[in-house]
C-alpha positions as CSV (number, residue, x, y, z in Angstrom):
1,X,-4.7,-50.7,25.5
2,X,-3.7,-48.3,28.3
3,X,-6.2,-45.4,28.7
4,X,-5.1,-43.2,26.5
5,X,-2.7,-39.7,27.9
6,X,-1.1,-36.5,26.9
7,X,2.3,-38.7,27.0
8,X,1.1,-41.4,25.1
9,X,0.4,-39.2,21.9
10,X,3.0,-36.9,22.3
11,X,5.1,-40.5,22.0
12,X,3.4,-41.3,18.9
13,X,3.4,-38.1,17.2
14,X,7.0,-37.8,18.1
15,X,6.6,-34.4,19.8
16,X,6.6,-33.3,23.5
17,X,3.8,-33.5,25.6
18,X,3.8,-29.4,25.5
19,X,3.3,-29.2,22.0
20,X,0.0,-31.6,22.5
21,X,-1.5,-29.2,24.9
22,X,-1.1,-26.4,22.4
23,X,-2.6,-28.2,19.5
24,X,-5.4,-29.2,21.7
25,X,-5.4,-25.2,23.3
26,X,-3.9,-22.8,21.2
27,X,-3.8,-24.6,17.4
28,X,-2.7,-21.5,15.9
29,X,0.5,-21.7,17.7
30,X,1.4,-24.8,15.9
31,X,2.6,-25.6,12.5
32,X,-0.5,-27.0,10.2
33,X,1.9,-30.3,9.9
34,X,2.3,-30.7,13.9
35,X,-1.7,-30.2,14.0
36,X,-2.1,-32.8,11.4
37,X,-0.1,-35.5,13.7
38,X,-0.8,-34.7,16.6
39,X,-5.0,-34.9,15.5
40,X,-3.9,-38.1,13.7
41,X,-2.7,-39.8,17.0
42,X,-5.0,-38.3,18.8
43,X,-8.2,-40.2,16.3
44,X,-5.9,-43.3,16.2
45,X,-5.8,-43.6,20.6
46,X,-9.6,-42.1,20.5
47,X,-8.0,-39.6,23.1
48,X,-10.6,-36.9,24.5
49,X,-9.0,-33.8,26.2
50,X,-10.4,-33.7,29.4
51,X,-12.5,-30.4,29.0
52,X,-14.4,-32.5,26.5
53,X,-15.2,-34.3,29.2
54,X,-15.9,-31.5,31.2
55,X,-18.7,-30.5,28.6
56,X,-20.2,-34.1,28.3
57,X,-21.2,-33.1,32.0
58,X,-23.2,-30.0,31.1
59,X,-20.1,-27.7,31.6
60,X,-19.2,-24.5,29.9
61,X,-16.2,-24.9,27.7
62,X,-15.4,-21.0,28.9
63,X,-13.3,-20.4,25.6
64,X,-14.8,-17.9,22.8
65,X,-13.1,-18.2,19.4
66,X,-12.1,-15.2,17.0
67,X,-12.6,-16.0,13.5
68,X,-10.3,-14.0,11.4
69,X,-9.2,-14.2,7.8
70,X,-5.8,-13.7,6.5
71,X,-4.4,-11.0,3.8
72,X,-1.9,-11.1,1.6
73,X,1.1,-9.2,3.6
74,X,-0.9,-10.2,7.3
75,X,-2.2,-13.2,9.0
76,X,-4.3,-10.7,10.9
77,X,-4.8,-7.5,9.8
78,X,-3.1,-4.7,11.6
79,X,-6.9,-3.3,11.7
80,X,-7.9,-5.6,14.0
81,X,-5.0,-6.3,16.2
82,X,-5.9,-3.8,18.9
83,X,-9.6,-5.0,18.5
84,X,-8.5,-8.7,19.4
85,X,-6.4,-7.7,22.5
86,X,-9.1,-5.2,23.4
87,X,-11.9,-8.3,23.3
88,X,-9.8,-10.8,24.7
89,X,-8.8,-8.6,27.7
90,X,-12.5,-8.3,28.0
91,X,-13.5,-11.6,27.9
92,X,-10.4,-12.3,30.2
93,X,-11.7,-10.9,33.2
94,X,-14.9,-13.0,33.3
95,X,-12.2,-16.0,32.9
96,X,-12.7,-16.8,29.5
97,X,-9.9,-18.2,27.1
98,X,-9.9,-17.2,23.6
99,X,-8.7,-18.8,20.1
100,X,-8.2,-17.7,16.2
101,X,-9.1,-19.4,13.7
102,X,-8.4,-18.1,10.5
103,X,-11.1,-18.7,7.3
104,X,-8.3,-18.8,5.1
105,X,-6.5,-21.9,6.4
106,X,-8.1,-25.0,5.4
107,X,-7.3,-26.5,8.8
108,X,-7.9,-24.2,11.0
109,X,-10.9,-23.6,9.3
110,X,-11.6,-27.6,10.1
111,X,-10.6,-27.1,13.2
112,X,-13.3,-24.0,13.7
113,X,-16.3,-26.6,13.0
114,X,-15.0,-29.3,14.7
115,X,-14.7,-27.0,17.8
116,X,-18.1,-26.0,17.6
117,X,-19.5,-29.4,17.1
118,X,-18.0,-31.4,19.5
119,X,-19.3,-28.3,22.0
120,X,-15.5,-26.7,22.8
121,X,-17.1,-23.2,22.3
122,X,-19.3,-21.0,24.0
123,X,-19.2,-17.7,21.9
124,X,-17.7,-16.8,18.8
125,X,-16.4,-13.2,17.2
126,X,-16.7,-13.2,13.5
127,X,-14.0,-10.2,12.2
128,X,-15.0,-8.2,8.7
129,X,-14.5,-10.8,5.9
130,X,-15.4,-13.7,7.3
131,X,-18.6,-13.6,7.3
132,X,-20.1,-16.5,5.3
133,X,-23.5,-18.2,5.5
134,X,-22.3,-21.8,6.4
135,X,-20.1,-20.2,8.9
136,X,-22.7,-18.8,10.9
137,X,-25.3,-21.9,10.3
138,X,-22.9,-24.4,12.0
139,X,-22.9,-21.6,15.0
140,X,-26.7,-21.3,14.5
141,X,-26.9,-25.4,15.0
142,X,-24.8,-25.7,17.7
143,X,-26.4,-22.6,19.7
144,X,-23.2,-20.5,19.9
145,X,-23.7,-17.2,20.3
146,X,-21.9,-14.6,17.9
147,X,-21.3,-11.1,17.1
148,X,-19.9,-9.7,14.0
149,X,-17.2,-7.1,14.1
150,X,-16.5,-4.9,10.6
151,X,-19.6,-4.3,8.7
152,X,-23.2,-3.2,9.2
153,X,-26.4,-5.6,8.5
154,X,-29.5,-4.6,7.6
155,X,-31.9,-3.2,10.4
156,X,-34.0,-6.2,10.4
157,X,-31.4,-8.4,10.8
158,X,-31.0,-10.9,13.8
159,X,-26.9,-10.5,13.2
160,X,-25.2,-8.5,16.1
161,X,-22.9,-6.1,14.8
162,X,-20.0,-3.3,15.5
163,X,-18.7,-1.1,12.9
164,X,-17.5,2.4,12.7
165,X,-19.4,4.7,10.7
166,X,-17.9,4.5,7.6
167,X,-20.0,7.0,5.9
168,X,-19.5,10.1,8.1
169,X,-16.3,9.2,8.4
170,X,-15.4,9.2,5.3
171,X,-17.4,12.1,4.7
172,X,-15.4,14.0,7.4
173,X,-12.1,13.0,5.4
174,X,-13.3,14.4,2.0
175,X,-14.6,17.9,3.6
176,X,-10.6,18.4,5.4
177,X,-9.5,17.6,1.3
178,X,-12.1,19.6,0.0
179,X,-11.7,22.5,2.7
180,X,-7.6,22.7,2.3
181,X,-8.1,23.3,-1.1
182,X,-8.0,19.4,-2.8
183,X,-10.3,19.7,-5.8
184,X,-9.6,16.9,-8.4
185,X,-9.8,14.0,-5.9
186,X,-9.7,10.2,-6.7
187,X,-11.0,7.3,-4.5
188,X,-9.0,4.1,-4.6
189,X,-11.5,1.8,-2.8
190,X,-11.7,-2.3,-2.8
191,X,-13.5,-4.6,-4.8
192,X,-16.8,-5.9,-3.9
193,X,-20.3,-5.1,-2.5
194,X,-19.1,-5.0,1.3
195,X,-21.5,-1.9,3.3
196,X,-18.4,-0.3,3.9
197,X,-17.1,0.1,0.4
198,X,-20.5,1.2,-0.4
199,X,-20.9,4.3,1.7
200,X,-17.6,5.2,1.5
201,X,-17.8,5.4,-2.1
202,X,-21.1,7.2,-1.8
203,X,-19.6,9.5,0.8
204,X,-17.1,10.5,-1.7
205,X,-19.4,11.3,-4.2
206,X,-21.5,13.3,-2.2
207,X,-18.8,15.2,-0.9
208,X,-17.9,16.4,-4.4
209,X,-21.5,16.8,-5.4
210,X,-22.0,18.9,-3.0
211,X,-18.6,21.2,-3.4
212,X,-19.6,21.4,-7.2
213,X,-16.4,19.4,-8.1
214,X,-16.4,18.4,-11.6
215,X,-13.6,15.4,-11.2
216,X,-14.8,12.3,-10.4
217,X,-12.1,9.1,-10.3
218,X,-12.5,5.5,-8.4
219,X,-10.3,2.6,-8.9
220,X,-11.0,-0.2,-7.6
221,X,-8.2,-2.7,-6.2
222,X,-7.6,-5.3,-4.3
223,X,-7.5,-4.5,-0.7
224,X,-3.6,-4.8,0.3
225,X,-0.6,-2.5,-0.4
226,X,0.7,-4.5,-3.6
227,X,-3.3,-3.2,-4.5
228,X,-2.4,-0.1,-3.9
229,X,0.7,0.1,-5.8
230,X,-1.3,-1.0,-8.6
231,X,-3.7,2.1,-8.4
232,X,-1.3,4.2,-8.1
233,X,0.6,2.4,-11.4
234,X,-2.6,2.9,-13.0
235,X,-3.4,6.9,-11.9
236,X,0.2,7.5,-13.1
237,X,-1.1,6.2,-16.4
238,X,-3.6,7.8,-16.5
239,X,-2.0,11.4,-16.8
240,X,-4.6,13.5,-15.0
241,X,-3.6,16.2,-12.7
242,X,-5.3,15.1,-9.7
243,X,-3.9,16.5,-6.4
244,X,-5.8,14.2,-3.6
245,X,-6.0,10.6,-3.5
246,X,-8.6,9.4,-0.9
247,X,-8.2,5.3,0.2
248,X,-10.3,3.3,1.4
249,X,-8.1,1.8,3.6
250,X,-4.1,2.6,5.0
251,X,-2.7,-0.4,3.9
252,X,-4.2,1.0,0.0
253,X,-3.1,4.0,1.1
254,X,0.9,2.9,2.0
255,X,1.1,1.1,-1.1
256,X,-0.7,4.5,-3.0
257,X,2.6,6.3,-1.3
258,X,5.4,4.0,-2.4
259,X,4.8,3.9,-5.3
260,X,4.1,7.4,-6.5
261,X,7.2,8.5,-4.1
262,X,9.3,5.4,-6.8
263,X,7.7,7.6,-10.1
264,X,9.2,10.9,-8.8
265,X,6.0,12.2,-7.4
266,X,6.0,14.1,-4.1
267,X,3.6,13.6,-1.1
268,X,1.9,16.0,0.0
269,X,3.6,18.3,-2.3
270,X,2.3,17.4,-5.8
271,X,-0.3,14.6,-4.6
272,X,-2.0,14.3,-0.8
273,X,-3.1,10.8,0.1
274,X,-5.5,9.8,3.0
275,X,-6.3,6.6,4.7
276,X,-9.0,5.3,6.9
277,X,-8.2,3.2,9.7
278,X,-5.3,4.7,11.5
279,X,-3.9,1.3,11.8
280,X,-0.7,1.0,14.9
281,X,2.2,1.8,12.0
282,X,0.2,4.4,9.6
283,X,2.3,7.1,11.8
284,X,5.6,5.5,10.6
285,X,5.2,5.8,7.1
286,X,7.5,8.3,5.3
287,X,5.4,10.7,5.4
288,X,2.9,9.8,8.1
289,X,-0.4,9.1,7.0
290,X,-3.3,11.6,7.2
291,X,-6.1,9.2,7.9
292,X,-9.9,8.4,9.3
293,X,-9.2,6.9,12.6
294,X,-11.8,3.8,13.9
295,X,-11.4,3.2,17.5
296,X,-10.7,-0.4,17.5
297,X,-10.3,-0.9,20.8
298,X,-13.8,-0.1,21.8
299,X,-15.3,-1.6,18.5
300,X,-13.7,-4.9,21.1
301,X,-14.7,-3.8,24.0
302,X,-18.4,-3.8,22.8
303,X,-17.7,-6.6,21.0
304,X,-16.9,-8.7,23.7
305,X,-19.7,-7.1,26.2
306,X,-22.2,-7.4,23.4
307,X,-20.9,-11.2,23.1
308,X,-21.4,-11.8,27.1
309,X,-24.9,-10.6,27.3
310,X,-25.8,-13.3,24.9
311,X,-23.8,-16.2,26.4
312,X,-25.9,-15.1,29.8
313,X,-29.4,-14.1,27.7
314,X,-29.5,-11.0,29.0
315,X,-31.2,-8.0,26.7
316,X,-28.9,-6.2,24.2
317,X,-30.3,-2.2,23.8
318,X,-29.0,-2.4,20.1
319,X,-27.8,-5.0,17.7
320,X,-26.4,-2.6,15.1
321,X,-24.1,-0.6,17.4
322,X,-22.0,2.0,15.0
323,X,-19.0,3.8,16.6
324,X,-18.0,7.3,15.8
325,X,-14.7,8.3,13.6
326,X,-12.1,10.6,14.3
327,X,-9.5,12.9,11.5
328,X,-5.9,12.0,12.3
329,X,-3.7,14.7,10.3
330,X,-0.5,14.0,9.8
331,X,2.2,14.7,6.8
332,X,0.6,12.5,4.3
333,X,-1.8,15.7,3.3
């Protein structure tokens, strides 16, 4: 049998030789049934890229992978977007590819471990909602490095993590309600344990305890605009006159707007809603949203710093780095 080639299984997967190199490169470019051939040709030849054999030599793979996990309207959240380009600009400069895999895809998750087994990664950035113990033990066996991007860990932990500071910053969004004159406020928030629904929920609750509100309202949803329809179906129901609605999120907070704008009700007339992220199209909604900005593209920047020290074992100064928040107003409020 001839030595196997880029030609020969593009010829028996029946695609061109262009489509191999991304399968084998960029896999998320590539339809999961072109990934499945072109693997399947690539087991039947025994056909080794040649950075594997690069690695075989004691060479650096110089790609970092981004693990991300899809939503129900996004394959990556608008959230991260900017914190992806931000990271892989980073990791750019020191001539370092990058590629997604996303959790949620049974292949690409596949593809993920067999990546970091067979030695084709040298870092890793694990994005909010991914994180998952067997996730991070293959990492831990295969001595990649990896940082987490999204969420806090406990102080002891050995995790590296970015995260804005959800608490003040949500803090900082129910004290411009409060302050503006807002008084029966509800908080539609996601379901689940994560840090961030935590103190944002307890940042809420302060902020009324300490204004001596007396209204008190959280719904919990699932964390997508079709979620936040649903609160909104359900506050509708619920026939209270609440005049604020605080989200825990924009994309809640878009689908909080359509659908009390489709029951007749008028933002910010009647109802003011608020978001937290200031993801790229919150000041394109009808009205723009008021919301809690996180700066994304430092939360990659540090990301992606943070990652590099460990690929070279330098010292990291903090392994629980929290970035600050800023009020965006807009028309929303």
């Amino acid at each position: 049998m001839k030595k196997p080639t880029i030609k020969i299984i593009a010829k028996d997967a029946g695609v061109s030789e262009m489509t191999v190199s991304r399968v084998i490169n960029n896999p998320e470019l590539v339809s999961e049934a072109t990934v499945k051939k072109v693997l399947k040709s690539m087991e039947k030849y025994n056909y080794k890229p040649k950075m594997i054999a690069k690695i075989l030599k004691g060479r650096k793979s110089k790609t970092v992978g981004f693990l991300i996990s899809s939503r129900q309207e996004f394959y990556i959240s608008p959230f991260y977007g900017e914190c992806i380009r931000s990271a892989a600009t980073a990791l750019k400069d020191f001539s370092l590819r990058t590629l997604s895999f996303n959790l949620l895809d049974t292949l690409s998750k596949s593809l993920f471990v067999d990546y970091a087994n067979s030695g084709l990664l040298d870092g890793m950035i694990i994005f909010e909602g991914t994180f998952q113990e067997d996730i991070t033990e293959v990492l831990r066996v295969n001595n990649i490095p990896f940082v987490y991007v999204g969420e806090t860990f406990q102080e002891n932990s050995d995790i590296v993590s970015i995260s804005s500071d959800s608490y003040e910053g949500a803090r900082k969004g129910m004290k411009y309600l409060i302050d503006t004159g807002s008084k029966n406020i509800c908080f539609v928030t996601g379901t689940g344990s994560k840090p961030s629904y935590i103190h944002r929920k307890q940042a809420y609750l302060d902020a009324i305890s300490e204004a001596n509100l007396e209204y008190q309202n959280v719904i919990e949803t699932e964390r997508s605009m079709m979620g936040g329809m649903l609160a909104a179906e359900k506050l509708v129901k619920q026939k209270e006159e609440i005049n604020a609605v605080f989200c825990f999120c924009d994309v809640i907070a878009i689908g909080v707007i359509k659908r009390l704008q489709e029951r007749g009700v008028a933002i910010p007339k009647e109802i003011r809603v608020l978001g937290f992220d200031n993801i790229p199209f919150a000041k394109y909604t009808t009205p723009a949203l008021t919301t809690i900005a996180q700066d994304t593209e430092k939360m990659g920047m540090i990301a992606a710093n943070s990652l590099l020290k460990l690929m070279f074992n330098e010292p990291l100064e903090n392994t629980n780095i929290i970035v600050p928040t800023e009020l965006i107003i807009r028309e929303s409020t």
